[in-house]
C-alpha positions in Angstrom: -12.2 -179.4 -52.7 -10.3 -180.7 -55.9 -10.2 -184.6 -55.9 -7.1 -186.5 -56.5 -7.0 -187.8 -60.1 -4.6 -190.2 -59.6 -4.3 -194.0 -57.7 -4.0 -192.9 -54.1 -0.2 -193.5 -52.7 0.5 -197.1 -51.0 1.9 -196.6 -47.7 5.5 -197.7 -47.7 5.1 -201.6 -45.7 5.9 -201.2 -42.2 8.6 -203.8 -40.7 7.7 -206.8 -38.6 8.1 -205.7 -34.9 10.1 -208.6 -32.6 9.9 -208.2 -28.7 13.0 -210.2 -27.3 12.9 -210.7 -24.0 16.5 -212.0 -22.8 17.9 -211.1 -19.5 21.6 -212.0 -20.8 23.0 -208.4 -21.7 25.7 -209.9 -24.4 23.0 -212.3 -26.2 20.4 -210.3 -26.4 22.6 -207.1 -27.9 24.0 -209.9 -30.1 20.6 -210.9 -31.0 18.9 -207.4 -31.7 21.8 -206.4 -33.9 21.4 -209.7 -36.0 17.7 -209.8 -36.2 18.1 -206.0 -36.8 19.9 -206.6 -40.4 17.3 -209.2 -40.9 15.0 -206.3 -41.4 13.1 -206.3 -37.9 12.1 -203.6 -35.6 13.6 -205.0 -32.6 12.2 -204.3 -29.1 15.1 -205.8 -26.3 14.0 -206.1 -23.0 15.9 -207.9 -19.8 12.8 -208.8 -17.9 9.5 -210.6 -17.7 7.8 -207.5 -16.3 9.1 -205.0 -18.4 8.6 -207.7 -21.6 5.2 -208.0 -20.5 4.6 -204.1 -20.5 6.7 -203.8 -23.6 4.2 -206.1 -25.1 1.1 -204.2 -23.8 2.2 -200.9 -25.1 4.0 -201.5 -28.6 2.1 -204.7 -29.4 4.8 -206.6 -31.4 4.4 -209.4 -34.2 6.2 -212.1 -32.5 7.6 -212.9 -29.2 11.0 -214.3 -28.3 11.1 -215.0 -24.6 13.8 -216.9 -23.0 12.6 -219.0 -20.1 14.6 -218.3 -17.4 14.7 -214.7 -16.3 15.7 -213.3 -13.2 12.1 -211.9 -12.1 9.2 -213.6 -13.4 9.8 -217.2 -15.5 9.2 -216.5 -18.9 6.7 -219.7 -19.2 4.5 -217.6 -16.8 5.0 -214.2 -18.9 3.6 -216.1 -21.7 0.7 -217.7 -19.7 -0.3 -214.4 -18.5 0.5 -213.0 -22.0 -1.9 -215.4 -23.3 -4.8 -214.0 -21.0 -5.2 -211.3 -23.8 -3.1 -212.0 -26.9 -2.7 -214.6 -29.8 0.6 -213.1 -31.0 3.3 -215.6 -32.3 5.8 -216.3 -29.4 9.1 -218.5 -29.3 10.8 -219.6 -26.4 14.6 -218.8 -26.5 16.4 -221.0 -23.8 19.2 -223.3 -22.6 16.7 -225.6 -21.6 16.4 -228.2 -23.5 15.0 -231.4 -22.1 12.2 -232.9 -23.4 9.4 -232.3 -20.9 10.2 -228.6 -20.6 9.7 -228.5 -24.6 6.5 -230.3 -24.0 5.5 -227.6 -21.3 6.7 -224.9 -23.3 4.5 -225.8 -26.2 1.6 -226.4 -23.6 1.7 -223.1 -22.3 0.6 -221.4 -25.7 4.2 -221.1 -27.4 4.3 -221.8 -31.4 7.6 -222.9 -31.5 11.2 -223.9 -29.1 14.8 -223.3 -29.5 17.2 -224.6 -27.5 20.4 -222.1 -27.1 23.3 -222.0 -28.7 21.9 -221.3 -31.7 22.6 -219.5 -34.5 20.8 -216.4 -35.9 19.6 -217.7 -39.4 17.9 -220.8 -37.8 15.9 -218.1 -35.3 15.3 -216.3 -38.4 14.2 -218.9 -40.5 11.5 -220.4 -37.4 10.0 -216.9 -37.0 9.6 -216.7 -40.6 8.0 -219.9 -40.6 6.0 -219.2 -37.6 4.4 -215.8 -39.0 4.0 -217.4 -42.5 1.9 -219.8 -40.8 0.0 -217.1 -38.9 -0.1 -215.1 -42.2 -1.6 -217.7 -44.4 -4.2 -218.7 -41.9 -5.5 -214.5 -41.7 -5.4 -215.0 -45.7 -7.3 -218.0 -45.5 -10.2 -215.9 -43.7 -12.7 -214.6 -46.4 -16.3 -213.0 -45.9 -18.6 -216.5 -45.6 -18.0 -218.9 -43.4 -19.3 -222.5 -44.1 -18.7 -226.1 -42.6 -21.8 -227.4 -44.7 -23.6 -227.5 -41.4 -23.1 -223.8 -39.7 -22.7 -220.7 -42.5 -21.8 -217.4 -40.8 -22.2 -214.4 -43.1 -19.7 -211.9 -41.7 -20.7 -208.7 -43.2 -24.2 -209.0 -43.2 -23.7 -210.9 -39.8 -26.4 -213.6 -40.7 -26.1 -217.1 -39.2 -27.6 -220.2 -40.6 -27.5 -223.4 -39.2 -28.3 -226.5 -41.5 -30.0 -223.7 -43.9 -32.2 -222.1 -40.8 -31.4 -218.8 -40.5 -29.9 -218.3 -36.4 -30.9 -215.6 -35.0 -28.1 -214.4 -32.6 -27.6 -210.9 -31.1 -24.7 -208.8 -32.7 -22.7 -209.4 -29.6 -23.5 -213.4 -29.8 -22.5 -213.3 -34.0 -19.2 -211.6 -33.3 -17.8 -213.9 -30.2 -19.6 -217.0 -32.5 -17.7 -215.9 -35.8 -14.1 -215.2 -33.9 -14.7 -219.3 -32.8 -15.6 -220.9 -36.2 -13.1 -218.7 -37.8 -10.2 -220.7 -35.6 -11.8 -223.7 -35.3 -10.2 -226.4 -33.1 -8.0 -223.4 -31.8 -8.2 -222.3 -28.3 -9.8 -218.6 -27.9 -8.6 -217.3 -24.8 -11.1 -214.8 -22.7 -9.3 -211.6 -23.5 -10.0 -212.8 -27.6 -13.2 -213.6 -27.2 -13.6 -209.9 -24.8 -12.4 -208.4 -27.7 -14.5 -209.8 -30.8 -17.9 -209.6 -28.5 -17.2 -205.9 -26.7 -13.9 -204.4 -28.3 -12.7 -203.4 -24.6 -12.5 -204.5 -21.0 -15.0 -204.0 -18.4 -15.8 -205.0 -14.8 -17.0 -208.4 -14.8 -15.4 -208.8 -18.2 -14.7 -213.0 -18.0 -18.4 -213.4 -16.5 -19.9 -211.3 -19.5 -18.3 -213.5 -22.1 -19.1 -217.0 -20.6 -22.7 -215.5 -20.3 -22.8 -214.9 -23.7 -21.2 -218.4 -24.9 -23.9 -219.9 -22.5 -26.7 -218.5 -24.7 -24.6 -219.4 -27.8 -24.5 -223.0 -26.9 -28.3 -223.0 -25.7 -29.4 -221.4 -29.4 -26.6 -223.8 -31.2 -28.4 -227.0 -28.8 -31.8 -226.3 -30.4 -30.1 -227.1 -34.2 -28.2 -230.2 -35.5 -25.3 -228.2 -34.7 -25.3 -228.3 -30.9 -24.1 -226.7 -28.1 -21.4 -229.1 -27.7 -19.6 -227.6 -30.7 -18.4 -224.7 -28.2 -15.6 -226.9 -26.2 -14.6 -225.2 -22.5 -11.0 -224.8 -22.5 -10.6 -224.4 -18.0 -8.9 -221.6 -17.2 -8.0 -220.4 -20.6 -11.3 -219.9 -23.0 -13.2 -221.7 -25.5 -12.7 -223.4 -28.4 -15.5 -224.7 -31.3 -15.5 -227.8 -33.0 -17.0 -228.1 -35.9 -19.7 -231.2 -35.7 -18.4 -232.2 -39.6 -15.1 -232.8 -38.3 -14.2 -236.4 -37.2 -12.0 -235.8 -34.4 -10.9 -233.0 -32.2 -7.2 -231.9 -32.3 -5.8 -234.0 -29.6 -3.6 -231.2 -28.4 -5.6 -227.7 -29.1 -3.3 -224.4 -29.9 -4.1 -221.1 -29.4 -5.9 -219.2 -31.8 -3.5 -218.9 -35.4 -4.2 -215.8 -37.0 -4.3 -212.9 -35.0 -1.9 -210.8 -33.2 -4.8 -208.9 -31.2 -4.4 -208.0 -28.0 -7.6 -208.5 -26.3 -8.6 -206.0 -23.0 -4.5 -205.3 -22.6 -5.2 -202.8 -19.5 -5.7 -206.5 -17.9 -1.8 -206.9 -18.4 -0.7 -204.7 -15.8 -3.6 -205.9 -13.7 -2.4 -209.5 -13.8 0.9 -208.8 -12.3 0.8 -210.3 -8.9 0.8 -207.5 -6.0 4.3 -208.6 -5.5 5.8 -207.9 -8.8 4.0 -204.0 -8.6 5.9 -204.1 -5.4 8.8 -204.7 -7.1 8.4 -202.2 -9.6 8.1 -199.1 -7.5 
């Protein structure tokens, strides 16, 4: 076959894909159409349950999710979201008082708007928000190294104050997605991901199996066990023992808009809400 004798073709960039979840008809048109001649894909949907399958199926950049919606309260679409995704998500809402910001950023969100407001300042957070999740996947190069643990992604070589750490393929990749976001929460579906690349039976058991032998190789070096923090409920997060202090408020992992085991989606609906649905 003839080889090409020129550069090879750069595919034409593909726009940044928004799911808005809004159950007001008039605000959420209103919004699409703006964000639309921003230059985003815009994915519209009125519900919790259909945002959260929307999510599962087109896997979108960034989330806008108002809190209140009419089936499933948008703080617990995010929680659930959170079960098997990192992508950037903004609440969109009319509350505004200061604890339900508080709980808002708790429950995994990057960022909180308080309705009205207008379309450039939604325009200018989420560009601030994926900037932020841009610069930290740019910050990401091929050696890892916190003068005390030094992962070696390609060759997937671990050292640990200069002792080479052996660790199973399985154990490197789960270890490498934690340093790589240190300080950041790694929920289970992450973590599922880096170690297996899909769900299984037994899925949350099979990672905290493998961080247990993590932290018992990781206790037998000046790094410690202790450097892999439990996160209850939600996953695991490493601190690096050359860091002074731990984050007093951890956030979920900053770089990546993976979506974990995402059949789980669907399976965390409550048997209510698959009621619903049919």
């Amino acid at each position: 076959m003839p080889g090409r004798t020129g550069p090879k073709d750069e595919e034409p960039a593909q726009p940044t894909r928004l799911l808005l979840v809004e159950d007001d008809d008039a605000i959420r048109e209103g919004l699409r159409l703006a964000l639309t001649r921003q230059g985003y894909e815009v994915l519209a949907e009125g519900t919790g349950r259909a945002g959260l399958r929307s999510a599962y199926l087109q896997r979108p950049d960034l989330v806008l999710l108002d809190v209140m919606l009419p089936d499933i309260d948008g703080m617990e679409v995010l929680r659930r979201l959170r079960t098997v995704s990192d992508v950037p998500a903004i609440y969109l809402t009319a509350r505004g008082d200061p604890i339900d910001v508080i709980v808002g950023l708790e429950t995994g969100a990057d960022d909180y708007i308080v309705k009205p407001c207008q379309p450039r300042e939604i325009n200018a957070r989420i560009r601030r928000v994926l900037y932020r999740y841009r610069a930290a996947e740019r910050r990401d190069g091929d050696v890892y190294d916190d003068g005390l643990l030094r992962l070696d992604s390609p060759q997937q070589q671990a050292w640990a104050a200069g002792v080479p750490l052996p660790l199973s393929r399985t154990e490197f990749r789960v270890l490498d997605r934690l340093v790589r976001r240190t300080g950041a929460v790694q929920h289970f579906g992450t973590l599922l991901e880096a170690g297996w690349g899909a769900a299984s039976p037994g899925a949350r058991d099979r990672v905290k199996f493998t961080v247990s032998r993590l932290r018992g190789k990781l206790d037998a070096t000046p790094v410690g066990g202790g450097s892999i923090v439990s996160v209850r409920g939600m996953g695991y997060l490493y601190r690096s023992p050359t860091t002074p202090t731990l984050p007093p408020s951890p956030k979920p992992a900053a770089a990546s808009t993976g979506y974990g085991h995402t059949h789980a989606l669907h399976d965390g609906f409550r048997p209510q809400d698959r009621a619903e649905e049919r």
